[in-house]
C-alpha positions as a Markdown table, in Angstrom:
| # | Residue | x | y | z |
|---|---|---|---|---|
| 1 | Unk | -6.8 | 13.5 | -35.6 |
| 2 | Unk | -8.9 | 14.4 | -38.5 |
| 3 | Unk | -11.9 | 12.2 | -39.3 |
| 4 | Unk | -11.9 | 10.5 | -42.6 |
| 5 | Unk | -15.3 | 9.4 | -44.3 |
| 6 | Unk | -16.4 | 6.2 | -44.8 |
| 7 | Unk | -15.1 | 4.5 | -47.9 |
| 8 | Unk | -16.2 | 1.7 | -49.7 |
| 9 | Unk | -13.7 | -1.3 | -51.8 |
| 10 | Unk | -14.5 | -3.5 | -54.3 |
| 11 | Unk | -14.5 | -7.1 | -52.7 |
| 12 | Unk | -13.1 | -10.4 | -54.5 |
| 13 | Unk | -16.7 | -11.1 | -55.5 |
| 14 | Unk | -17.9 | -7.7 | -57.0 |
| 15 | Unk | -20.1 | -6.2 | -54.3 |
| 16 | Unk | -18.9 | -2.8 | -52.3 |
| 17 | Unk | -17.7 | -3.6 | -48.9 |
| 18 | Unk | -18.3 | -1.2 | -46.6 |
| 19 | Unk | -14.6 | 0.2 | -45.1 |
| 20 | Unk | -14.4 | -0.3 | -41.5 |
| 21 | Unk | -13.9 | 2.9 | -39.3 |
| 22 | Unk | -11.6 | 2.4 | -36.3 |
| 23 | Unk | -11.8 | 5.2 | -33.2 |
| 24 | Unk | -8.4 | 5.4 | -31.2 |
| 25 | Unk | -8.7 | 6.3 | -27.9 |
| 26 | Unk | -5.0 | 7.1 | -26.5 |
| 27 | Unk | -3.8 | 10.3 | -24.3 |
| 28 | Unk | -0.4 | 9.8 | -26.4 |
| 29 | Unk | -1.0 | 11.8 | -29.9 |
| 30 | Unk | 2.3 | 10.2 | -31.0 |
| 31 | Unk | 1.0 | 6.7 | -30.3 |
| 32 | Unk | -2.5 | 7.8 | -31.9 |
| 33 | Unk | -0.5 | 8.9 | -35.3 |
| 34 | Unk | 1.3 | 5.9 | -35.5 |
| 35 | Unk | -1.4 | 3.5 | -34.8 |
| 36 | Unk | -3.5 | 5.3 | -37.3 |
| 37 | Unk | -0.6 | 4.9 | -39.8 |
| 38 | Unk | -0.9 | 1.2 | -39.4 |
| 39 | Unk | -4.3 | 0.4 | -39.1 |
| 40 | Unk | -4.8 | 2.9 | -42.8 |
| 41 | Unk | -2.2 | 0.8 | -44.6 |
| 42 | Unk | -5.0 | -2.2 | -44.4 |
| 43 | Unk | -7.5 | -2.9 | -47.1 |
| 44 | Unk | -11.0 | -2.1 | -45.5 |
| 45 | Unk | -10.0 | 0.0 | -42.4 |
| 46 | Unk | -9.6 | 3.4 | -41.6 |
| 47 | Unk | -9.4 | 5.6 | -38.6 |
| 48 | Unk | -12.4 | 8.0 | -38.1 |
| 49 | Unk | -10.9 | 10.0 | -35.4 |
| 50 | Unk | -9.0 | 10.1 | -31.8 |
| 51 | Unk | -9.3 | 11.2 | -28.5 |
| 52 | Unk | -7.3 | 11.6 | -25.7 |
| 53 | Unk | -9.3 | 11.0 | -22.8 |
| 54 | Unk | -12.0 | 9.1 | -21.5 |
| 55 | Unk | -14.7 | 12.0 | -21.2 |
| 56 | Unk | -13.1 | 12.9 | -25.0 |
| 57 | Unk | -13.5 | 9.2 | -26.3 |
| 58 | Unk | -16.9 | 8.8 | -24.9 |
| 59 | Unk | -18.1 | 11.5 | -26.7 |
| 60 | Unk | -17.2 | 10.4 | -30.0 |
| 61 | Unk | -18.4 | 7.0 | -29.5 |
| 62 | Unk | -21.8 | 8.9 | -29.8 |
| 63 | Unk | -20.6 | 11.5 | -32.3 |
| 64 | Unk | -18.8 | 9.2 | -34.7 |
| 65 | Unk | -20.7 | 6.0 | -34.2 |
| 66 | Unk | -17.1 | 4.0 | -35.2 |
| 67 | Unk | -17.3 | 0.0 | -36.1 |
| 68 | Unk | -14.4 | -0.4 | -33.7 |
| 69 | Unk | -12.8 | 1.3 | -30.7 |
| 70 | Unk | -9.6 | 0.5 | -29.6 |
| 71 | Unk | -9.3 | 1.9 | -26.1 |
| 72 | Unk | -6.0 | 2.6 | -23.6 |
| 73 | Unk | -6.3 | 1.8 | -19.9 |
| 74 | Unk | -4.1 | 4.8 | -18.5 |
| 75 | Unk | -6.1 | 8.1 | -19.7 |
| 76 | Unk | -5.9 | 11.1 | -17.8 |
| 77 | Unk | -9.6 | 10.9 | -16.2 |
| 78 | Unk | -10.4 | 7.5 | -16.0 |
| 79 | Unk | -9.6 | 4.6 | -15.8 |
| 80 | Unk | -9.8 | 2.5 | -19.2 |
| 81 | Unk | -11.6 | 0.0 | -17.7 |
| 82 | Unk | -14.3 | 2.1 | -16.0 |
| 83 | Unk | -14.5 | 4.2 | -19.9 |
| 84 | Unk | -15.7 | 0.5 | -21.7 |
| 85 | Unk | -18.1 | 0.3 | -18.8 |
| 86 | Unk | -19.3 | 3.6 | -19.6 |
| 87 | Unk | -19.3 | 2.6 | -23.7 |
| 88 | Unk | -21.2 | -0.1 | -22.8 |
| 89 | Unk | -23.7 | 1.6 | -20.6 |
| 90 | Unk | -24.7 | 4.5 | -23.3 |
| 91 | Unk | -24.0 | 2.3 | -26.7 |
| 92 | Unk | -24.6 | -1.3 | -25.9 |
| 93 | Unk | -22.9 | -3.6 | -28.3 |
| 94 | Unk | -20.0 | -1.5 | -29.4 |
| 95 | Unk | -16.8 | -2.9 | -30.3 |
| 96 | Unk | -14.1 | -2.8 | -28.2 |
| 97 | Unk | -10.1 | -3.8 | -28.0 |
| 98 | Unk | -8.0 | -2.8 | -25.4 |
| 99 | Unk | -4.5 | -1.6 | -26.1 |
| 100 | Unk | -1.9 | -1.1 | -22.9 |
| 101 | Unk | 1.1 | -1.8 | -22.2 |
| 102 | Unk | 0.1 | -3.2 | -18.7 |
| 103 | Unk | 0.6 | -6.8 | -18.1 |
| 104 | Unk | -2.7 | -8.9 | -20.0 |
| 105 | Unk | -2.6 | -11.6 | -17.1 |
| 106 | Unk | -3.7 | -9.1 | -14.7 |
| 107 | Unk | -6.3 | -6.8 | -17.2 |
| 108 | Unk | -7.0 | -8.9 | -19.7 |
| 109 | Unk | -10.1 | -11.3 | -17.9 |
| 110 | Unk | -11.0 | -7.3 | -16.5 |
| 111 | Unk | -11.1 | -6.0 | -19.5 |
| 112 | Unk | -12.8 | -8.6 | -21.1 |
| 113 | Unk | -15.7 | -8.4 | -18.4 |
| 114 | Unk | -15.8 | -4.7 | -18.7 |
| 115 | Unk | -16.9 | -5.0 | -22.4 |
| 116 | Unk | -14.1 | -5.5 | -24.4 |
| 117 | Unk | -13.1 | -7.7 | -27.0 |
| 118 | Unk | -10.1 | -8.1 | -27.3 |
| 119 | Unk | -6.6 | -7.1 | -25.0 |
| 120 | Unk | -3.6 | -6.7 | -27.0 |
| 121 | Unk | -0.1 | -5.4 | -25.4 |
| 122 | Unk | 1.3 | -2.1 | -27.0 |
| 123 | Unk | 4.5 | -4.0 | -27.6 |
| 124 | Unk | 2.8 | -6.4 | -29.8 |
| 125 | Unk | 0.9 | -4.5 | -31.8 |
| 126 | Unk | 2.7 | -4.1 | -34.8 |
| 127 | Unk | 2.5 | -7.5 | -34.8 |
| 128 | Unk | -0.8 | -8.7 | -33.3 |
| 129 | Unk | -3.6 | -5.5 | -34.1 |
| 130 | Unk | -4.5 | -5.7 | -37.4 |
| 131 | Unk | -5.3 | -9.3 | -36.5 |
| 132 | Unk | -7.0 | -8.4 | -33.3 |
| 133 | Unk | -9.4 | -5.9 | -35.3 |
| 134 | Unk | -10.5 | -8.3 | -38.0 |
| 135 | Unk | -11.3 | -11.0 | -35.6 |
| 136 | Unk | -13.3 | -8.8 | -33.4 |
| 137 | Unk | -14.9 | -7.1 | -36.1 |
| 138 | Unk | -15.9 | -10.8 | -38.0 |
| 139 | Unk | -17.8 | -11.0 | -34.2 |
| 140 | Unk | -14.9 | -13.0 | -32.3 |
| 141 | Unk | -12.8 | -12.4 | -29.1 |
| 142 | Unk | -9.2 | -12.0 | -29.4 |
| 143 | Unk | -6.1 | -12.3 | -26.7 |
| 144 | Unk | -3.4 | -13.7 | -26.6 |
| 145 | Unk | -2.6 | -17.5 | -26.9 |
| 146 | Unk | -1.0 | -18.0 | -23.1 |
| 147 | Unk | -3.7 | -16.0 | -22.1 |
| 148 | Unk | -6.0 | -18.1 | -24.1 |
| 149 | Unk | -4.8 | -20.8 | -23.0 |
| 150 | Unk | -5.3 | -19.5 | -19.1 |
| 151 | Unk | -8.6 | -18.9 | -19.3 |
| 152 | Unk | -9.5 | -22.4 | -21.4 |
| 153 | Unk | -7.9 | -23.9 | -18.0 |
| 154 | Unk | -10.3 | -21.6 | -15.9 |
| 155 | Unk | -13.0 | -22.9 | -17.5 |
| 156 | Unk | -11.8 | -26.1 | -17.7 |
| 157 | Unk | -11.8 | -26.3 | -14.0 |
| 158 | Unk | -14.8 | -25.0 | -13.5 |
| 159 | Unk | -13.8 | -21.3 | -13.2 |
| 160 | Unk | -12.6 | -22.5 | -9.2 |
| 161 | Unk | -9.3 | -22.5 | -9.9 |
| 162 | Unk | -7.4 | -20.2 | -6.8 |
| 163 | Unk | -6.2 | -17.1 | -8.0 |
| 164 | Unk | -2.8 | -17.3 | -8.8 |
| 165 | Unk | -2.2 | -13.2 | -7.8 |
| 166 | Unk | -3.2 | -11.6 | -4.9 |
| 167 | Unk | -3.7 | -8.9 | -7.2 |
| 168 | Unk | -6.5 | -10.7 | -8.7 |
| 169 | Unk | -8.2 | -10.9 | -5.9 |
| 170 | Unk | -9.1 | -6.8 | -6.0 |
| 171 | Unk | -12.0 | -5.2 | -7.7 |
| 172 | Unk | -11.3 | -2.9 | -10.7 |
| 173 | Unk | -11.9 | 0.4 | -8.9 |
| 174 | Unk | -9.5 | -1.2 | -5.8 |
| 175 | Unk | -6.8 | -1.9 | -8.3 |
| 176 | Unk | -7.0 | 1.6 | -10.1 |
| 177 | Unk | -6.6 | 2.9 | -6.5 |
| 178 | Unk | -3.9 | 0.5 | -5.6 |
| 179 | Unk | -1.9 | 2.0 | -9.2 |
| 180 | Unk | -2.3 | 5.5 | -7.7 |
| 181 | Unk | -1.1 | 4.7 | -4.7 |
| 182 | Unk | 1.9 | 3.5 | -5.8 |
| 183 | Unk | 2.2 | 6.5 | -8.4 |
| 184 | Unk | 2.4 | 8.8 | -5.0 |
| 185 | Unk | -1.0 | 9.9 | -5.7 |
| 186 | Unk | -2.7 | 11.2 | -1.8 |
| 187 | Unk | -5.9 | 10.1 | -0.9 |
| 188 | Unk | -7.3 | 13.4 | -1.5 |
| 189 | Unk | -6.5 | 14.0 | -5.1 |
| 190 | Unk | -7.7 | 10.0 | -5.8 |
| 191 | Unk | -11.3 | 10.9 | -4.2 |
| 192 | Unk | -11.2 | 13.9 | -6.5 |
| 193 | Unk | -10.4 | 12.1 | -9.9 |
| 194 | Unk | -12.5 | 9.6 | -9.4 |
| 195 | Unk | -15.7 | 11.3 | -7.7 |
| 196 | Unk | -15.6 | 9.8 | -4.7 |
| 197 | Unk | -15.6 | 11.1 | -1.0 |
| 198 | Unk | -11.8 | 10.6 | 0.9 |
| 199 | Unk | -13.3 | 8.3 | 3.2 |
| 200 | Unk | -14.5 | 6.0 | 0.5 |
| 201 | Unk | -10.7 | 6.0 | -0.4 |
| 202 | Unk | -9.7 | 4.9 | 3.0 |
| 203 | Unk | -12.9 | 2.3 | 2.7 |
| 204 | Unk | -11.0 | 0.9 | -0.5 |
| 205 | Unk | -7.3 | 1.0 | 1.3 |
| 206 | Unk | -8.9 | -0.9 | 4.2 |
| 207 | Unk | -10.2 | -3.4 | 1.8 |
| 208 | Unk | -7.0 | -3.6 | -0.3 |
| 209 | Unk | -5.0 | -4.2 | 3.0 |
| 210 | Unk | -7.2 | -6.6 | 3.9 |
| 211 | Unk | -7.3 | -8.9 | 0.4 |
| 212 | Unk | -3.4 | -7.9 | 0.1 |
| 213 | Unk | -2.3 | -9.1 | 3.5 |
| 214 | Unk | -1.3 | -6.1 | 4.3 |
| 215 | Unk | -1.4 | -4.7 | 8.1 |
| 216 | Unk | -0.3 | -0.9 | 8.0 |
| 217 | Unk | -0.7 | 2.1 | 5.7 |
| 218 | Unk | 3.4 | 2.6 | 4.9 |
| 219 | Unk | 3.4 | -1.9 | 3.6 |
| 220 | Unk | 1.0 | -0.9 | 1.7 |
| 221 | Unk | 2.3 | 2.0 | 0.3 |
| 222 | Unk | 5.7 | 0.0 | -0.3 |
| 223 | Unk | 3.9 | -2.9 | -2.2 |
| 224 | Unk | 2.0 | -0.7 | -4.2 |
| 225 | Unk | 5.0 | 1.4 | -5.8 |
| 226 | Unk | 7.0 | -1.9 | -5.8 |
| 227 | Unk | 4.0 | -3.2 | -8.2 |
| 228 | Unk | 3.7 | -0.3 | -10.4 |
| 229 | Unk | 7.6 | -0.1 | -10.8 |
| 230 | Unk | 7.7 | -3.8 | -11.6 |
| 231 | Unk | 4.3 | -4.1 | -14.3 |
């Protein structure tokens, strides 16, 4: 996606406002286009550029320096979540919003806590993005109003409330194992993607089992496609 140079607009009041530049970080060029369609139709954004995986979008993070990046979870090497980490890590205080089409009640609180901030669902975000950016860029937080709402009650109880999803109950690296389970993935290809040895894999499975319920390697297996086919 070409890179576009910062722009400035003459604001309401008279002074230049500097025009905000938006990275898109998607493994879908289609999806990139179109979102870049959107966000360049609104008064003080633009799109500096696009990448299509995490190794791709981290590097123009540092090469672009963008006021805004709005980041997918599914990339083809990495995970989305362990990419804001990353973000975070080499430039602190970077703006983030995740855009997925998985469900926000199970990544949303993740993704928050991984850096981001905002989580908006691909299906809403003709309606919801724009807004999402402007409220994360004015320096606020933005999800959903159920999931606001779900997280005001978590803090309302004192952030003890039980989870209400086994799911929940995994760590992020368990649950990106538990999706490529389910995706038919073997435990050799996983340790490769993600750097890891195969026996830390079997380490995770054991520990997924365990949190899950789950007593054999084929339930497992079962459950996980079952959850993938069902997000």
């Amino acid at each position: 996606m070409p890179g576009a140079r910062a722009q400035h607009t003459e604001g309401p009041c008279g002074p230049p406002e500097k025009v905000k530049r938006v990275l898109l970080v998607d493994d879908h060029p289609i999806m990139r286009h179109g979102l870049a369609q959107l966000i360049r139709a609104e008064e003080g954004l633009d799109v500096c550029g696009g990448a299509g995986s995490a190794a791709e979008g981290l590097g123009a993070v540092g090469q672009l320096v963008p006021d805004l990046v709005i980041v997918d979870l599914t990339l083809p090497d990495k995970n989305g979540l362990e990419l804001l980490k990353d973000i975070q890590a080499m430039h602190p205080g970077t703006l983030c919003i995740v855009l997925s089409m998985h469900d926000e009640s199970v990544y949303a609180e993740r993704a928050l806590r991984a850096g981001a901030r905002g989580y908006v669902m691909k299906e809403a975000a003709a309606d919801f993005l724009v807004g999402a950016i402007r409220r994360v860029l004015a320096g606020g937080i933005y999800v959903s109003e159920t999931m606001a709402s779900r997280m005001l009650e978590g803090v309302a109880g004192g952030g003890h409330r039980p989870t209400t999803s086994l799911i929940g109950r995994l760590t992020d690296r368990e649950l990106e194992i538990l999706e490529m389970i389910g995706k038919g993935v073997a435990t050799k290809i996983i340790a490769e993607r993600l750097h890891i040895s195969a026996r830390t894999v079997e380490a995770h499975r054991s520990h997924i089992k365990e949190k899950l319920g789950i007593t054999d390697g084929p339930a497992l297996v079962r459950f996980a496609v079952q959850w993938v086919e069902t997000r």
